[in-house]
C-alpha positions in Angstrom: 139.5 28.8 35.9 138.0 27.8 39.1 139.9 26.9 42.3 139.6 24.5 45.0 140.7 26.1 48.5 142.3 23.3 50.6 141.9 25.4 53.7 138.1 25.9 53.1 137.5 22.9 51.3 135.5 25.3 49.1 135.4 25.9 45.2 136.5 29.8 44.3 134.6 30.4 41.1 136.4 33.3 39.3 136.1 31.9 36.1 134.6 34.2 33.9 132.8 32.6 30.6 133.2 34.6 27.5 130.4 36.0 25.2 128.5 33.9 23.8 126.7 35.5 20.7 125.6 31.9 19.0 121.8 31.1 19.7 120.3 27.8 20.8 118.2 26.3 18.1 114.8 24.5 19.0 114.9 21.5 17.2 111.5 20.1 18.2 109.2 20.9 20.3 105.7 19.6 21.9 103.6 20.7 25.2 106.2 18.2 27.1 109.6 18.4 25.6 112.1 20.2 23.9 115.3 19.3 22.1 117.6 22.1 21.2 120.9 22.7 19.7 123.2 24.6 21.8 126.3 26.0 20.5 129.8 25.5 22.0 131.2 28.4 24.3 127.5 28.4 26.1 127.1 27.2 29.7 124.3 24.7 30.4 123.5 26.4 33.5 124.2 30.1 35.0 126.9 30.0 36.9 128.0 30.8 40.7 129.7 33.6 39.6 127.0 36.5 38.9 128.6 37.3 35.6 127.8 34.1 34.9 124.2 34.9 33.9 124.0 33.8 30.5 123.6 29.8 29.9 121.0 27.5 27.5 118.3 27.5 31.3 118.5 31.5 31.4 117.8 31.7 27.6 114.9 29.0 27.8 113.5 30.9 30.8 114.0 34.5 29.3 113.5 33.6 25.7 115.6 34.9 23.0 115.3 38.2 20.8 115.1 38.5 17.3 118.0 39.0 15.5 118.3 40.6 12.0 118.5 36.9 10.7 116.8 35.1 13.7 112.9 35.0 14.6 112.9 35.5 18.5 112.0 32.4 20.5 109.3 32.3 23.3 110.1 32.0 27.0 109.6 28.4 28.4 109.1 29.4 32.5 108.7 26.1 33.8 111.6 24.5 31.8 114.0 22.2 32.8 117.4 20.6 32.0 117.6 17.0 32.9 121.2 16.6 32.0 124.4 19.2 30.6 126.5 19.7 28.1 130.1 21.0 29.2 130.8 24.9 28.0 133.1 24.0 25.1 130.5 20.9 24.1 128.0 21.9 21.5 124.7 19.5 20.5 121.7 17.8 21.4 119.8 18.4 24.4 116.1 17.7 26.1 114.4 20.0 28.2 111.7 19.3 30.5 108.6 22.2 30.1 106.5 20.8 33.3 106.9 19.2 36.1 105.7 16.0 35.5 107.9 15.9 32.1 110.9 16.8 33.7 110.6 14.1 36.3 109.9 11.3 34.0 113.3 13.1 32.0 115.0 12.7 35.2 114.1 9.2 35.8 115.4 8.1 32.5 118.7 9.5 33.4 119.0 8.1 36.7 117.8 4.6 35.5 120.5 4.7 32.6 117.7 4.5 30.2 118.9 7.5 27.8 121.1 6.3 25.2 123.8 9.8 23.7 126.3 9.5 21.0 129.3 12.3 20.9 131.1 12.8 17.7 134.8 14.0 19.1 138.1 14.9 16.5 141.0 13.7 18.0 144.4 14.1 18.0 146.5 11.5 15.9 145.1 8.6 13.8 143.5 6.2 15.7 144.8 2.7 14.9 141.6 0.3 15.7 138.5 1.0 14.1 136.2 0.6 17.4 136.8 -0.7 20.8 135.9 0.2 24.3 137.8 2.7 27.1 137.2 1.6 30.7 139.2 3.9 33.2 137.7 4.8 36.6 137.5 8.8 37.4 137.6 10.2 40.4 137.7 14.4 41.0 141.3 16.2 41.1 140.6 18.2 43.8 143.7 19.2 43.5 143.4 20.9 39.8 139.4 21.7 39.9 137.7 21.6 37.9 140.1 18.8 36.2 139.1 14.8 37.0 141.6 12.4 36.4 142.2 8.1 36.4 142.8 6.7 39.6 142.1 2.6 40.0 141.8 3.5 43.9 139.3 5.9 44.5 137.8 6.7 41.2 134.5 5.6 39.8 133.9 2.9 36.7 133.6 4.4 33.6 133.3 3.2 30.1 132.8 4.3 26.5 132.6 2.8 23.4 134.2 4.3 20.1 133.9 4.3 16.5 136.1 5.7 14.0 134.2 7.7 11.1 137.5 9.0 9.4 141.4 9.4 9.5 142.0 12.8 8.2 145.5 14.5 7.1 147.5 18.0 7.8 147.7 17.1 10.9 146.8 13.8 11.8 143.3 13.4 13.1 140.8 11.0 13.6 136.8 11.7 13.8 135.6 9.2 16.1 131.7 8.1 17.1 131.4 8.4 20.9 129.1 6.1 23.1 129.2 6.9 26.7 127.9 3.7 28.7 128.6 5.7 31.9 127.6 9.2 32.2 130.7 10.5 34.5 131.9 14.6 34.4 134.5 15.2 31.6 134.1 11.5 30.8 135.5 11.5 27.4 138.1 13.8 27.4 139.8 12.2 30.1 139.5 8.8 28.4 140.7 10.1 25.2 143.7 11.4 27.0 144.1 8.2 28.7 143.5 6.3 25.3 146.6 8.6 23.9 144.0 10.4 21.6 143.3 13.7 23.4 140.0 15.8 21.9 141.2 18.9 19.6 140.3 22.3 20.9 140.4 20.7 24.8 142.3 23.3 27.3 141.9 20.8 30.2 143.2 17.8 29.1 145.6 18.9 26.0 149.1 19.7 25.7 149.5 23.9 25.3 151.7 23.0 22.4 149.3 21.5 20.3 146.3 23.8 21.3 148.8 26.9 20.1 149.9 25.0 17.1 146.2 23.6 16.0 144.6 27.5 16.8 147.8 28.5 14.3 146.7 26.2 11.3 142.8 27.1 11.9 142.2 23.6 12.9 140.9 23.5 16.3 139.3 27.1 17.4 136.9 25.7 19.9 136.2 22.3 21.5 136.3 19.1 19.2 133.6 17.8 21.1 129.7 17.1 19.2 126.6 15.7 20.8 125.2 13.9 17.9 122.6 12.1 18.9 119.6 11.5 22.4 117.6 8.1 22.6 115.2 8.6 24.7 111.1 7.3 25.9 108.6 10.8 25.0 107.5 11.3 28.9 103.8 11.5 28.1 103.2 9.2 24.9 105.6 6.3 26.0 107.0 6.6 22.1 110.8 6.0 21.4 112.1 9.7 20.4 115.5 10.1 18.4 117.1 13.7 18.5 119.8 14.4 16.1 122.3 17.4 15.3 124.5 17.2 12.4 128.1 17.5 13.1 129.5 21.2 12.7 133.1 20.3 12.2 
């Protein structure tokens, strides 16, 4: 895990990701945009750390080799990630392939405009079937790369939720995600502060129940599913749904 040096007021990035031998699937793709799949335990982005290397942009840029299953996948040069998806956080994604895509893409983020749903298996049954979490988070400089709640200095932050099931052996509930606020680690620090914590979350989990969900082959990676992207096609104006089915 990464540190924060008080001394410095710098971030020491020795975290080292692990392999990552899942591929990201194009999903669609035009002259302006792709949206791809990208498996959990893949970074977004390379990291500061040179070992780093290996992330959905570097794979985009470098394409992808052909695997005994797997056609190979071209190299996009010019692309572009307008938003990210967290390591352990598999799903949907758009990519920018020029310029002028990528800053419409960007736009659309900045202005709000880009509507995401998460699909998330938490801990415990949830007891309401839909409601809203509003907790400002502010950085835990402190515990980086960890955010936490803090009415003081934190920034608003809000998501809606859904429950889809209530499932048994252990208790766990598969909830419908929608972010109205797009803030870093936004929903598994409200699902902690909801009492619900995300399965398969090493930040904001107890050890206990990580060990004992690993033990039952419940939770071997992040509970955490990008389902669904709502966004405006940057060249054709056209309303464009992306969708990945769930994979847990």
């Amino acid at each position: 895990m990464s540190k924060f040096d008080s001394s410095t007021s710098e971030i020491i990035d020795n975290f080292l990701a692990p392999e990552c031998l899942a591929r990201v699937e194009i999903l669609y793709q035009d002259d302006d945009i792709l949206l791809i799949n990208k498996p959990s335990g893949l970074l977004s982005l390379s990291g500061k750390n040179l070992l780093n290397w290996d992330s959905v942009h570097y794979r985009l840029v470098n394409g992808q080799a052909a695997s005994q299953t797997q056609k190979a996948t071209p190299a996009f040069v010019d692309a572009k990630l307008p938003h990210r998806l967290d390591l352990g956080t598999s799903g949907i994604m758009v990519v920018g392939l020029n310029s002028a895509a990528s800053k419409s893409l960007n736009k659309q983020f900045q202005a709000r405009t880009v509507q995401k749903r998460y699909l998330a298996m938490l801990a415990g049954w949830v007891k309401t079937e839909s409601g809203q979490i509003s907790a400002p988070i502010a950085k835990d400089k402190s515990l980086f790369p960890r955010v936490k709640i803090c009415y003081d200095t934190g920034k608003s932050a809000t998501s809606d939720y859904q429950v889809i099931s209530r499932l048994d052996n252990p208790p766990r509930t598969l909830v419908q995600y929608t972010p109205i606020t797009g803030r870093t680690h936004q929903l598994r620090i409200h699902s902690l502060e909801f009492g619900y914590p995300i399965l398969g979350c090493d930040l904001y989990n107890s050890t206990e129940l990580s060990n004992n969900l690993k033990a039952n082959d419940i939770s071997q990676r992040l509970m955490l599913h990008a389902s669904d992207i709502y966004l405006t096609h940057p060249t054709t104006g056209e309303p464009i749904h992306g969708h990945s089915p769930n994979p847990f």
